[in-house]
C-alpha positions as CSV (number, residue, x, y, z in Angstrom):
1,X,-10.4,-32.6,-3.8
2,X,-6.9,-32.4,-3.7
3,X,-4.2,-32.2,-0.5
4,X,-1.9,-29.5,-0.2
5,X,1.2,-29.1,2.6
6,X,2.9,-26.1,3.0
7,X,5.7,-24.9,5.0
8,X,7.8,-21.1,4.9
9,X,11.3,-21.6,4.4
10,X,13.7,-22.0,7.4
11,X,15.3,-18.7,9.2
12,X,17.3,-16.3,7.6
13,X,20.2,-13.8,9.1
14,X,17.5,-11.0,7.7
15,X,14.8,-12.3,9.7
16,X,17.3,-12.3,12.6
17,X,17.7,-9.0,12.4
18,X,14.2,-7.8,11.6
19,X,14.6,-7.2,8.2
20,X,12.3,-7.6,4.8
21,X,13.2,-9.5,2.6
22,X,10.4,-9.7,0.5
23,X,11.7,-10.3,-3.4
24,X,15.2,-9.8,-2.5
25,X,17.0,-13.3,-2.7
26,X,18.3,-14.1,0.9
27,X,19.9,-17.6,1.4
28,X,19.0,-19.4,5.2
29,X,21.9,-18.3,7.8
30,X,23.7,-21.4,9.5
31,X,21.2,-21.2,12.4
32,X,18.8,-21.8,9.7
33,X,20.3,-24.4,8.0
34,X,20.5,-26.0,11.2
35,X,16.4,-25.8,12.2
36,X,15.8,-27.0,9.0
37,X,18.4,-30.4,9.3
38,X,16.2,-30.6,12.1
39,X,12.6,-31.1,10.5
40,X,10.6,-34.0,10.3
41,X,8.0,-33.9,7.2
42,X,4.6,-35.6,8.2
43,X,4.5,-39.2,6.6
44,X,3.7,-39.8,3.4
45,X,4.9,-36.4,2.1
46,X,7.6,-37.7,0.4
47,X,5.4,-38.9,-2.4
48,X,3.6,-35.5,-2.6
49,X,4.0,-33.4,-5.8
50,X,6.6,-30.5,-4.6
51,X,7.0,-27.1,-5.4
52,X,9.0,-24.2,-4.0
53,X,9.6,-20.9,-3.9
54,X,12.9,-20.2,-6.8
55,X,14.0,-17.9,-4.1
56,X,17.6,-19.0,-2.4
57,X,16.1,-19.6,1.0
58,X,13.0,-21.6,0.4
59,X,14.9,-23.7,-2.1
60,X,17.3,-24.3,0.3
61,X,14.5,-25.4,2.9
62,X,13.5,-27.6,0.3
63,X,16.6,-29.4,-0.6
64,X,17.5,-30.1,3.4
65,X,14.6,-31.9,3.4
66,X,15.2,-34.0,0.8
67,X,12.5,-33.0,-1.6
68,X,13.4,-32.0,-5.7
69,X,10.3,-29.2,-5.8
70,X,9.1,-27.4,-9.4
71,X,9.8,-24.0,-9.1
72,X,7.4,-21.4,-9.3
73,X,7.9,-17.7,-9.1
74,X,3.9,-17.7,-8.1
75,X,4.5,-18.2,-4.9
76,X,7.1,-16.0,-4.2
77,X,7.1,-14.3,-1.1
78,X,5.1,-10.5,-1.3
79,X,7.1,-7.6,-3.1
80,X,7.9,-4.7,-0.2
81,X,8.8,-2.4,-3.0
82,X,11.3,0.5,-1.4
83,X,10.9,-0.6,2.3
84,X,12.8,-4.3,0.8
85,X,16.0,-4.4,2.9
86,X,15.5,-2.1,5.7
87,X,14.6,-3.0,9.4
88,X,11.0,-2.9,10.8
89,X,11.9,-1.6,14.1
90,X,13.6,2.2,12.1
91,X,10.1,2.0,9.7
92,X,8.0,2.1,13.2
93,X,10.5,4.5,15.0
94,X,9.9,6.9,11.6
95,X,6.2,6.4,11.5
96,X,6.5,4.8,7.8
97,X,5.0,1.0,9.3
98,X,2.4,1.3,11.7
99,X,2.5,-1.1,14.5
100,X,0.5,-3.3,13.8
101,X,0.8,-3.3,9.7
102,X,-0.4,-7.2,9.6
103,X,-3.6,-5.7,10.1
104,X,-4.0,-3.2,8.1
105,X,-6.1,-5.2,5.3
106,X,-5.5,-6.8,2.2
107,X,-4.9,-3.8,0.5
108,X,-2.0,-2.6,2.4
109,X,1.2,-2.1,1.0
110,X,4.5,-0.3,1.1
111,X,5.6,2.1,-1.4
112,X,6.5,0.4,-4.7
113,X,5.2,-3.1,-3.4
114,X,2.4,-5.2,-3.8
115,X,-0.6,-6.0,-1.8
116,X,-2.1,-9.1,0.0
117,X,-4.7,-9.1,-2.4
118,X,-2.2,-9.0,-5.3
119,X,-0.5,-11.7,-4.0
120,X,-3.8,-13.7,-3.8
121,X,-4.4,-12.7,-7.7
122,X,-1.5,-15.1,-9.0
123,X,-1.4,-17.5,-6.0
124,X,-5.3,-18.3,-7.0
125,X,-3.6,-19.0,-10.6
126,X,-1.0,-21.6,-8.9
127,X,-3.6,-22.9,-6.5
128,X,-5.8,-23.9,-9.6
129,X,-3.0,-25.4,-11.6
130,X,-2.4,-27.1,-8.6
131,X,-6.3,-28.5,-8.4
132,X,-6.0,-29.3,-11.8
133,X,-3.3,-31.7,-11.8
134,X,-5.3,-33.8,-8.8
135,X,-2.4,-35.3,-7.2
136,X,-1.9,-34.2,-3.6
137,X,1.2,-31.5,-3.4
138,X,3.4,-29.7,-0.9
139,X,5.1,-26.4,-1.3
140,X,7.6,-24.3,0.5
141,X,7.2,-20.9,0.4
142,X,7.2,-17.7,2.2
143,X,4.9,-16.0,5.0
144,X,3.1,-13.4,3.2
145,X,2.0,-16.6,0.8
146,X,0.3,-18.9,4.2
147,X,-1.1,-15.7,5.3
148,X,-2.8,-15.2,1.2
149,X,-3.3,-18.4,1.6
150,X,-5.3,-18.7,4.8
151,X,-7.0,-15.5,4.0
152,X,-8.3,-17.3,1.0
153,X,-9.4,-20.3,2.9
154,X,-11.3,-18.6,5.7
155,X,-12.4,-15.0,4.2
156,X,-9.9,-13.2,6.5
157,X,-9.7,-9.7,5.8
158,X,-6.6,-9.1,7.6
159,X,-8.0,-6.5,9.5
160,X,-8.2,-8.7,12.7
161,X,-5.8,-11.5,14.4
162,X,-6.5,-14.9,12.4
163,X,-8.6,-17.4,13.4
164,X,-5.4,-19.4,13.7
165,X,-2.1,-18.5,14.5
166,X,0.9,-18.9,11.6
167,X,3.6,-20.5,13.4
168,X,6.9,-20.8,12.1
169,X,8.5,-24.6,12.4
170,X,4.9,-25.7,11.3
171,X,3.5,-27.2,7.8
172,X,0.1,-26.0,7.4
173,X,-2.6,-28.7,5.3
174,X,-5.1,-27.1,2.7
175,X,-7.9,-28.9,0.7
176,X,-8.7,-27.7,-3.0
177,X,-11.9,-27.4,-4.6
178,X,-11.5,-28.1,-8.4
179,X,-11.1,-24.4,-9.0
180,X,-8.5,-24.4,-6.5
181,X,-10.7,-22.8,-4.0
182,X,-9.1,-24.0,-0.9
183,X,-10.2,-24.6,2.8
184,X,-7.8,-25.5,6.1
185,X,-7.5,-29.1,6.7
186,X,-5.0,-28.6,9.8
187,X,-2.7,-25.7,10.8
188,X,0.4,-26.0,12.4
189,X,1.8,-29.3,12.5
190,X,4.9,-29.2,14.3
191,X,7.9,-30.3,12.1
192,X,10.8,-30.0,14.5
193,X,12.0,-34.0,16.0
């Protein structure tokens, strides 16, 4: 079996203002930059094998804490296709996002975009490379990834709330089968000091 840590990347002014990013390449605002300077990795996870996100703001993350991650596009964050860039709040108001989208399954997605369940298609590739290899890892990455993630490790359907809850400022612990199967070790381990 082997370990795996994983955080989302620090705040962005996008996320500020309610916006998805999804592919597009957003760097963390100051206040970001600023949460992150302000994380505390568990011990030991220095001398994890690291991996991020090539997108700006979970490299970023990454390099504020210290770590020199492999990229890999993988486990970049889930493509929102035409509704990239504009705010949640107008995509509600015009009846394009239902309230609650986040449970709407794992074959929901916007126009253009890709699907939960796509997203799980190449993160099981990455997961199993990951197995593979055998050395415990950690990865910074995106929301719609933890939430593939999870789903993977507990049979959520995203239909209903999760089992657990995703909480930002939080690295999440995974175990993998040897086919990269994986299974939650421990959610939501607070990383701010």
């Amino acid at each position: 079996m082997t370990t795996l840590l994983i955080l989302r990347h620090g705040p962005t002014a996008w996320n500020a203002e309610g916006r998805i990013q999804g592919s597009i390449d957003e760097p963390l605002s100051d206040a970001g930059r600023a949460r992150v300077a302000r994380y505390r990795l568990p011990p030991g996870s220095a001398d994890l094998r690291w991996f991020a996100s090539p997108k700006r703001r979970a490299w970023e993350t990454a390099a504020l804490l210290g770590l020199a991650p492999t990229p890999d596009p993988r486990i970049v964050e889930m493509d929102w296709g035409e509704w990239e860039g504009l705010r949640i709040e107008e995509l509600r108001a015009d009846g394009r996002m239902p309230d609650r989208h986040d449970r709407l399954g794992l074959d929901f997605k916007a126009p253009g975009g890709e699907s939960p369940r796509e997203v799980q298609a190449r993160l099981r590739s990455w997961l199993a490379d990951v197995a593979m290899d055998g050395r415990p890892a950690g990865a910074v990455a995106h929301n719609g990834i933890l939430r593939a993630l999870y789903a993977l490790a507990t049979g959520w359907d995203m239909r209903d709330a999760p089992g657990d809850d995703l909480v930002n400022g939080c690295a999440h612990l995974f175990r993998l089968a040897a086919d990269g199967t994986p299974a939650v070790v421990r959610m939501n381990i607070g990383l701010l000091e």
